[in-house]
Structures are given as C-alpha cells and as structure tokens.
ZAKE-421130 format. One record per residue (C-alpha): x, y, z. Coordinates in nm, 4 decimals, always signed. Layout:
<bados>
{bado {X,Y,Z}};
...
</bados>
This chain:
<bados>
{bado {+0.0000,+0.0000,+0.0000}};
{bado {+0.1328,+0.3729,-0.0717}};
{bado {+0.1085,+0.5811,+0.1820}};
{bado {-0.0154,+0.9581,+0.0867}};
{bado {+0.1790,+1.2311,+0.1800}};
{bado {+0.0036,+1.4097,+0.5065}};
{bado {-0.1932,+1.7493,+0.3907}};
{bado {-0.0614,+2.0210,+0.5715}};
{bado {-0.2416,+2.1658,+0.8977}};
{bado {-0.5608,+2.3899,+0.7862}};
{bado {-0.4359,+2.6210,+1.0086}};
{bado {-0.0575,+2.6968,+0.8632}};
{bado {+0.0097,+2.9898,+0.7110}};
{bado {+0.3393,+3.0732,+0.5312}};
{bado {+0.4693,+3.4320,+0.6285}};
{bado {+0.6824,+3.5278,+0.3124}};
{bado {+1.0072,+3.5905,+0.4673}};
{bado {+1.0025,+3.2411,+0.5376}};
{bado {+1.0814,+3.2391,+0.1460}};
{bado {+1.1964,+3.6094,+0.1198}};
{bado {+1.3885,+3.5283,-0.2001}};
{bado {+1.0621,+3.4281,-0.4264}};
{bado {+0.8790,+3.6989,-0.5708}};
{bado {+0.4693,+3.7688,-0.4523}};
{bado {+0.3637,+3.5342,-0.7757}};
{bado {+0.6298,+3.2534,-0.6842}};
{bado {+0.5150,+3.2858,-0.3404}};
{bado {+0.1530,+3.2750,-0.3519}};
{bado {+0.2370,+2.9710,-0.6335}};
{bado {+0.3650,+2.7258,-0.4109}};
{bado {+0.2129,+2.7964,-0.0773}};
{bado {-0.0913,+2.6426,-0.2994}};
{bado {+0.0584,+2.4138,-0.4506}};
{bado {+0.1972,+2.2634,-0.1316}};
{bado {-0.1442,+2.2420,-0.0004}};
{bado {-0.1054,+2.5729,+0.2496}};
{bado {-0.4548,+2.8000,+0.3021}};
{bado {-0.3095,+3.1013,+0.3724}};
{bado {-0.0127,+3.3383,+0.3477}};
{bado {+0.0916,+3.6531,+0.5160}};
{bado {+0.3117,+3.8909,+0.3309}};
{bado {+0.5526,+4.1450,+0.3342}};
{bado {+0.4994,+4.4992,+0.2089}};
{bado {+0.8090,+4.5046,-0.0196}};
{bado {+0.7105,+4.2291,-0.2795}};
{bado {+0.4022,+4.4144,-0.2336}};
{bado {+0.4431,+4.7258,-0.3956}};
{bado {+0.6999,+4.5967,-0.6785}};
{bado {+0.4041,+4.4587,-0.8334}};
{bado {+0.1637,+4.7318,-0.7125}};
{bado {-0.0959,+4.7181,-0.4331}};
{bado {-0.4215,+4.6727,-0.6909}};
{bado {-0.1797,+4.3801,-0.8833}};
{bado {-0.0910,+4.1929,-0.5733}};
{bado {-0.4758,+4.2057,-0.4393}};
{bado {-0.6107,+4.0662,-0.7795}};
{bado {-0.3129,+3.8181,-0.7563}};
{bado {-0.4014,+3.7059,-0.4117}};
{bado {-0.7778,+3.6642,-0.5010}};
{bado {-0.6515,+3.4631,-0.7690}};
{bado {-0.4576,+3.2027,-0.5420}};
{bado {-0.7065,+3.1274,-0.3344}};
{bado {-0.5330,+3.1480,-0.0003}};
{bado {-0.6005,+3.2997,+0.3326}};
{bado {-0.4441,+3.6258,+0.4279}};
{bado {-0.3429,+3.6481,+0.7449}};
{bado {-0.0805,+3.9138,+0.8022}};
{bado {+0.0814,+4.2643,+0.6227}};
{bado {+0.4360,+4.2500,+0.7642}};
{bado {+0.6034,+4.4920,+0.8427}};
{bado {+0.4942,+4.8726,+0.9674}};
{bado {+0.6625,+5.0655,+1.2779}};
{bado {+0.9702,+5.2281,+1.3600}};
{bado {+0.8393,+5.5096,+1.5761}};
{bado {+1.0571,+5.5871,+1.8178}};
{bado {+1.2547,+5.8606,+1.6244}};
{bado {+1.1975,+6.1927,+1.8270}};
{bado {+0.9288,+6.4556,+1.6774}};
{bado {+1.0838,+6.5903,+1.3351}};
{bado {+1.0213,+6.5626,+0.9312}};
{bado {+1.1527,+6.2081,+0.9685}};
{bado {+0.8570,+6.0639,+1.2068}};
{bado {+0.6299,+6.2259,+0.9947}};
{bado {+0.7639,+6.0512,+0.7076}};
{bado {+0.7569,+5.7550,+0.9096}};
{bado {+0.3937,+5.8005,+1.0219}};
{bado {+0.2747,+5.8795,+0.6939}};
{bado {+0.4690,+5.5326,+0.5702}};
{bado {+0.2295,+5.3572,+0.8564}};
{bado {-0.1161,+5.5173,+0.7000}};
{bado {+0.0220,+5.3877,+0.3401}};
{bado {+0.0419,+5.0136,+0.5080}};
{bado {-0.2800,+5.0474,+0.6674}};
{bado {-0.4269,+5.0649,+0.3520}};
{bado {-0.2241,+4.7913,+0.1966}};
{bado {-0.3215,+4.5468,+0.5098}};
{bado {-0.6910,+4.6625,+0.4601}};
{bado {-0.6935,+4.6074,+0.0485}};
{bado {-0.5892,+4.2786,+0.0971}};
{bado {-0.7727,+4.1360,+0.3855}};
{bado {-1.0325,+4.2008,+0.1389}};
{bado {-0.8949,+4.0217,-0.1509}};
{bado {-0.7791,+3.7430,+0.0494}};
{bado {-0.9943,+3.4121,+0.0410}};
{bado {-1.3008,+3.3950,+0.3118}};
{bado {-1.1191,+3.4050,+0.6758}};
{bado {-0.8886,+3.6508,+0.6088}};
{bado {-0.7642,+3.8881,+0.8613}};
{bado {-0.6487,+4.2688,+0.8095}};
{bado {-0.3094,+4.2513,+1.0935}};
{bado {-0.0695,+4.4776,+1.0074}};
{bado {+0.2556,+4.3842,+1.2622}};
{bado {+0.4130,+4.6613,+1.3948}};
{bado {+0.7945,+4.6472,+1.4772}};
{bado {+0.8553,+4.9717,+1.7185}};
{bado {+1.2174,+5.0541,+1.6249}};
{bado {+1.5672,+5.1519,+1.8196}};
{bado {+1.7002,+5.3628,+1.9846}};
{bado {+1.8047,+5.6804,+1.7742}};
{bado {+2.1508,+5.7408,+1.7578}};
{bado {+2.2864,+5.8844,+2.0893}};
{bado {+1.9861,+5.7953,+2.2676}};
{bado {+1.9931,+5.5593,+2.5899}};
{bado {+1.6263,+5.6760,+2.7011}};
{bado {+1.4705,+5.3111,+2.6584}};
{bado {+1.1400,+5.4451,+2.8491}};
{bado {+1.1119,+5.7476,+2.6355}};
{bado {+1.1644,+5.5650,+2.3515}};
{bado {+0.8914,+5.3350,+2.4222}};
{bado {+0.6151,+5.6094,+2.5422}};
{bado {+0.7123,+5.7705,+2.1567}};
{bado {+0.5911,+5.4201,+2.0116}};
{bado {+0.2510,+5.4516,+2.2309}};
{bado {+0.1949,+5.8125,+2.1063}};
{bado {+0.2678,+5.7228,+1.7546}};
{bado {+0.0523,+5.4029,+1.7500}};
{bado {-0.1833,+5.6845,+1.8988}};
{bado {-0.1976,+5.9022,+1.6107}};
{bado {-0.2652,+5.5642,+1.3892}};
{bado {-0.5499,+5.4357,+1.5801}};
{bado {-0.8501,+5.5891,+1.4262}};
{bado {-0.6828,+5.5646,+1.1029}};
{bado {-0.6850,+5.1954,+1.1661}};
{bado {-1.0270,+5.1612,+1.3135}};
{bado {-1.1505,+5.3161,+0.9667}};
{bado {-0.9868,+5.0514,+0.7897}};
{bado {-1.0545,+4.8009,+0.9623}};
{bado {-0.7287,+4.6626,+1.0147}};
{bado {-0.5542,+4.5633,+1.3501}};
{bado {-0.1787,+4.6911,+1.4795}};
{bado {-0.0035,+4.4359,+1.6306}};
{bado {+0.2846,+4.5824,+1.8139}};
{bado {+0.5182,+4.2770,+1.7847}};
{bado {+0.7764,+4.2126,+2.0968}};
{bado {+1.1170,+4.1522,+1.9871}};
{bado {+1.3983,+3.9725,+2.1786}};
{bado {+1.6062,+4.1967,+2.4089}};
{bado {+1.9215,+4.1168,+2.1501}};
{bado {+1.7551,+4.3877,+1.9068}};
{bado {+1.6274,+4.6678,+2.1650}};
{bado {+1.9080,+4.8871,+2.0324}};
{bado {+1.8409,+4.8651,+1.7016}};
{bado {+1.4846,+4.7653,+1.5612}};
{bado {+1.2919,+4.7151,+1.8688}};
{bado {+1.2286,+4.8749,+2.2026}};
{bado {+0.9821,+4.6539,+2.2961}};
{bado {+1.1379,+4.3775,+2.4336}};
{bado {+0.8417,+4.1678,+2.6404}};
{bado {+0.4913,+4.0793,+2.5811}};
{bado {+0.3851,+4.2362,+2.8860}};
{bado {+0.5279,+4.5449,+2.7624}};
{bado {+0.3711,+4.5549,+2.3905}};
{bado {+0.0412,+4.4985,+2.6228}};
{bado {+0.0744,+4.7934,+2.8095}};
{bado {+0.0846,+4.9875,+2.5179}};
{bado {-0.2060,+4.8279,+2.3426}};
{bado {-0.4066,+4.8724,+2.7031}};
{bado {-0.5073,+5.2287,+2.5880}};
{bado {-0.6664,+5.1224,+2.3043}};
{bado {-0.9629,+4.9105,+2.1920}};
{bado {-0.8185,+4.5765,+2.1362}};
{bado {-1.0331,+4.5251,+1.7590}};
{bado {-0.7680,+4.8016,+1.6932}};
{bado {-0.4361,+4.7542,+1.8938}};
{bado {-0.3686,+4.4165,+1.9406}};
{bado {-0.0302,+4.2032,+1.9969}};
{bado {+0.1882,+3.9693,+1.7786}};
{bado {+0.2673,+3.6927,+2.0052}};
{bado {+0.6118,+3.5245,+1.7935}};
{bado {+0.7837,+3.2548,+1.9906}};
{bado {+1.0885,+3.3230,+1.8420}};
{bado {+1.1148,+3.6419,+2.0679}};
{bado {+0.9499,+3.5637,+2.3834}};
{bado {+0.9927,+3.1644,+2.4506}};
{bado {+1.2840,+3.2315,+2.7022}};
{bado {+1.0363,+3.4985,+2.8748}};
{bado {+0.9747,+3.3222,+3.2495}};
{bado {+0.6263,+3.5385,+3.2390}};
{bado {+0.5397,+3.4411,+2.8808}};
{bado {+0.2142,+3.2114,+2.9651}};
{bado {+0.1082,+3.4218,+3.2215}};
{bado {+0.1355,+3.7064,+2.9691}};
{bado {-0.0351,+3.4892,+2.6573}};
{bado {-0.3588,+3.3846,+2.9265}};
{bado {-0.3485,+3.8141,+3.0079}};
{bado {-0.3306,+3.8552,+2.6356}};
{bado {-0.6123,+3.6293,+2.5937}};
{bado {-0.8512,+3.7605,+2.8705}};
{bado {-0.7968,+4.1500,+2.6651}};
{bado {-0.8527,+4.0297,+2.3489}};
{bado {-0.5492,+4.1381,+2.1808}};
{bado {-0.4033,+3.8045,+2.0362}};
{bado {-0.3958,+3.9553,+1.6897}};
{bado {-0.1541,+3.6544,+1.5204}};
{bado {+0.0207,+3.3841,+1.6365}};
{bado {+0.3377,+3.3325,+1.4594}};
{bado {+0.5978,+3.0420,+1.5321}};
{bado {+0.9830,+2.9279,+1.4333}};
{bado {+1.2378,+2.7833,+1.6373}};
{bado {+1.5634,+2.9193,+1.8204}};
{bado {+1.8933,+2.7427,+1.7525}};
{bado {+2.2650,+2.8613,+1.8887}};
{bado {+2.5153,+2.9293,+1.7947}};
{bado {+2.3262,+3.2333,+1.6073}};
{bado {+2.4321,+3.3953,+1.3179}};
{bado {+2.7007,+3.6968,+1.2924}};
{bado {+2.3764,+3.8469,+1.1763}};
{bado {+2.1771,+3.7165,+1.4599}};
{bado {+1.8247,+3.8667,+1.2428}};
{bado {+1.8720,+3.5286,+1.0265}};
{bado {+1.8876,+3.2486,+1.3898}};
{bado {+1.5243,+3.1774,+1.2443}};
{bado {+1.4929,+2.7353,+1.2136}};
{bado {+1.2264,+2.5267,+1.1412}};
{bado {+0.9835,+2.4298,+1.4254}};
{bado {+1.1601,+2.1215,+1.5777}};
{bado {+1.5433,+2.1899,+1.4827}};
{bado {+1.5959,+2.4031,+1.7505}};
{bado {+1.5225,+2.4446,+2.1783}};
{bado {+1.1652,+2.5976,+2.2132}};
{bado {+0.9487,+2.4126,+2.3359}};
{bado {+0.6442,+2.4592,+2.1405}};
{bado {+0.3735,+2.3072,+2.3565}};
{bado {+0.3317,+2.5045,+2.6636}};
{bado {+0.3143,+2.8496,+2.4183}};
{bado {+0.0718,+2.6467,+2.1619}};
{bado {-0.1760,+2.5302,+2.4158}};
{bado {-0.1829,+2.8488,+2.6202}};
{bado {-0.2515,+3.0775,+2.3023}};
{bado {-0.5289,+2.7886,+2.1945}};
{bado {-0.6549,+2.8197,+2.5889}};
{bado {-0.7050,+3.2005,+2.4794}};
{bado {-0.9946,+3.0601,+2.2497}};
{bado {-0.6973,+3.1810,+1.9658}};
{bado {-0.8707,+3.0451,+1.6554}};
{bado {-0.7098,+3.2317,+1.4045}};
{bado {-0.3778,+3.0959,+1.1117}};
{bado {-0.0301,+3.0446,+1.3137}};
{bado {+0.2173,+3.2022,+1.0709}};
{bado {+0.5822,+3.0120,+1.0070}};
{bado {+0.8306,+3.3159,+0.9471}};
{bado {+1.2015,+3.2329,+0.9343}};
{bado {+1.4989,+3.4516,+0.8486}};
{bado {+1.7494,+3.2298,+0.7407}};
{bado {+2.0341,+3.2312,+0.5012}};
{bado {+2.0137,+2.8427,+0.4085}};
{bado {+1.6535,+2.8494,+0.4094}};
{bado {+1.6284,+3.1045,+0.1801}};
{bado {+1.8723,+2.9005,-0.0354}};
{bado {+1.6611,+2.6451,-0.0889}};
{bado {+1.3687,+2.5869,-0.3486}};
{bado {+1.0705,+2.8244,-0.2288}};
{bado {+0.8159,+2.5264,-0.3156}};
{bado {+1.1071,+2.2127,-0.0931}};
{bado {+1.1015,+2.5090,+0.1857}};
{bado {+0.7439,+2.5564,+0.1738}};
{bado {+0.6493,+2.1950,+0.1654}};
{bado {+0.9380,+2.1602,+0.4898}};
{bado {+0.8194,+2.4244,+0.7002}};
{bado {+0.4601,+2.2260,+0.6882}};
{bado {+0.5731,+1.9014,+0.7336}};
{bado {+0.7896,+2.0274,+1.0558}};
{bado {+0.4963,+2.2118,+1.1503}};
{bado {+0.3017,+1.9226,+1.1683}};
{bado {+0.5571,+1.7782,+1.3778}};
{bado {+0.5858,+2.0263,+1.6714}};
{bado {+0.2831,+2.2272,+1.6818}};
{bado {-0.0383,+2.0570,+1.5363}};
{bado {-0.0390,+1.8348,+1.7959}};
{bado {-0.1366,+2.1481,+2.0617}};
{bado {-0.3804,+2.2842,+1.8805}};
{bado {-0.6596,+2.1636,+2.0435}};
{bado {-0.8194,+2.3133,+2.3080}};
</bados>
C-alpha cells in the first residue's frame, strides 16, 4: 500500500520571509501548490508589483491572508523624519486593509508593527517606548476606519538597540491597554518571547484583553548567526518548546492561522516550493499536535 503524503495543517500559514527570495507570484504559487490556506506577506514584494496587482493576484490564489508584515519604527523623536515615518504607517494600513479584502473567506487585516531603536545617541529606553505609544496613537482611528488591527510585535532583548524597544509581551500589552483591542492588538512570535519566564502568564493576560492579533511560530537554535536577524529554524530543529506556548494561546480561544516566518540564510537558499512543503511538514511535527483546546 502507498502511503499519501500528510496534507498540511488547515491552520498553517506561510509568512513570506520564510521564502523572502521568491517573488509575490512565486510565493503565492507554491504555498498552494503545497497544499497551504493562507499566506501573510511582506509589504516590499508588495508594492513591486503594485498594491491593486498583488490584491487581484491574491484573489486569484485562493489562499487565506493572514498578516501585512512589516509597519513601525516610531521611536525617532518629533521631526520631518517621524512624519515621514507616520505617513509610511497610514500607506500600510491601507495595503493590510486592500488585501484582507482580496484574500480568500477568513482573512484577517493585521498589520505587525515592529517599534524601532534607539536613535543614535539615545539611551532613554522608556522614552523611547512612550514615543511608540503616542505614535501608534496618532494611527489608531486611522486603523479603526480601515478596519485593520496593529499588532505591536515584541522583539527579543538582543535587538532593543536597534529595531525594537519593545522587548516583552507584557510590555507591547501595556501599550495596546489604551486602546480598543479590535484596533491595537499584539503579535505573540515565539521566536522572541519563549525564554520569557512570564510568557504564559502574559499569553492567558493577552487572551482575557482580546489582543491576540496573530500567532506566529519558528524555532531558536545557537550558535546564532554573525547576523543574529537570520537564527530563524524550522519548528523542531531548535530548543523551544512549542507546547506550553501552543496550548496556552489555543486556551485564549486563539482560533485564528499560526504564521511560520524564518529569516534564514540556508533556508532562503533552498527551493521556495522544498522550503514551503518543509516548514509544513515540521509544523506538523511540533505544533499541530497542541492545537486543540
């Protein structure tokens, strides 16, 4: 008897940096054809094609999309550049909104928001955060028209000096508390917050205000990379510990796609459709067994 090869779990969704190298038509291509729903995507691939191009595409493949990656970098002190910045952030609103629309039935308008550094000769970690909470602010009601959720996206302490100030997932919750959560919401990655010793207690918190906006997933490996932005592996080949997180998020009554997004040289290397079809099957392996409730 042949065996056939195990379709991949309903609920995957390939973010595109997992196969940053493959333009949007290659990407949306074999995500299908590997048997994947859904896709989240990245802004740049985006707007080579152009933003009416990419939506028509997307309608044509069929899949799920579940987030806009990426928006942010507001920590950059009053000035022609934050305006530039902010303005930037009303442009990807509408992207995320325009294709939540065009996106197959179950499609969800999150637009991740990655807060930025610390300016140059700045050490004010505090005041750099309460500028990310005034900016996401000024882009609330532009969101709420929309439609579309900001999910201010934790990053690991390793890049608080240079893309991210906001280091914990209690912390991107206390800046989403002043807002309605349909609107600010958090990116929950384990990738960034699985060596976090309050990380369930903040997922159940995140859960009980509504602000689980995606759920994305990759493992951690050492040593990292001189480029430690690309220590991204496939769920398994690395040290998290995927269950705990998984059930905890699920506990949340989480029903929403889990995205796969890896940065990684080799990964990139290899055939977008073999990567694809490797990030499901590993998938399948350390996370679909914790997705039920």
């Amino acid at each position: 008897m042949t065996l056939q090869p195990q379709l991949p779990d309903a609920r995957l969704s390939i973010n595109q940096a997992t196969i940053k190298h493959a333009d949007l038509a290659t990407a949306l291509r074999v995500t299908a054809e590997a048997g994947v729903q859904a896709i989240g995507l990245w802004r740049e691939p985006v707007q080579a094609v152009g933003l009416a191009t990419a939506a028509s595409m997307l309608t044509d493949s069929g899949l799920r999309f579940t987030t806009h990656c990426r928006a942010g970098f507001f920590t950059l002190p009053e000035g022609p550049a934050r305006r530039v910045s902010l303005d930037d952030n009303r442009v990807a609103i509408e992207e995320a909104a325009t294709l939540a629309a065009a996106g197959a039935p179950g499609s969800t308008a999150v637009l991740v928001l990655v807060a930025g550094g610390l300016p140059a000769g700045d050490r004010d970690l505090a005041g750099a955060r309460e500028r990310v909470r005034d900016a996401i602010g000024e882009l609330a009601p532009a969101a709420e028209a929309a439609g579309v959720t900001l999910a201010i996206e934790p990053l690991h302490p390793m890049y608080a000096s240079d893309r991210c100030v906001v280091s914990t997932l209690g912390q991107a919750l206390d800046i989403a508390a002043d807002f309605d959560p349909t609107v600010v919401g958090v990116t929950v990655d384990t990738f960034h917050i699985w060596w976090d010793p309050q990380v369930l207690e903040q997922i159940a918190r995140a859960g009980r205000e509504g602000r689980i906006a995606t759920y994305q997933v990759c493992d951690w490996k050492t040593p990292l990379p001189a480029d430690v932005l690309l220590g991204r592996h496939y769920t398994g080949d690395g040290v998290i510990d995927f269950g705990p997180m998984t059930r905890a998020v699920i506990a949340t009554g989480y029903d929403r796609d889990i995205e796969v997004e890896i940065f990684n040289e080799e990964i990139w290397a290899t055939d977008p459709l073999e990567a694809v079809r490797r990030t499901a099957s590993t998938f399948g392996v350390a996370v679909s067994p914790f997705l039920t409730a």
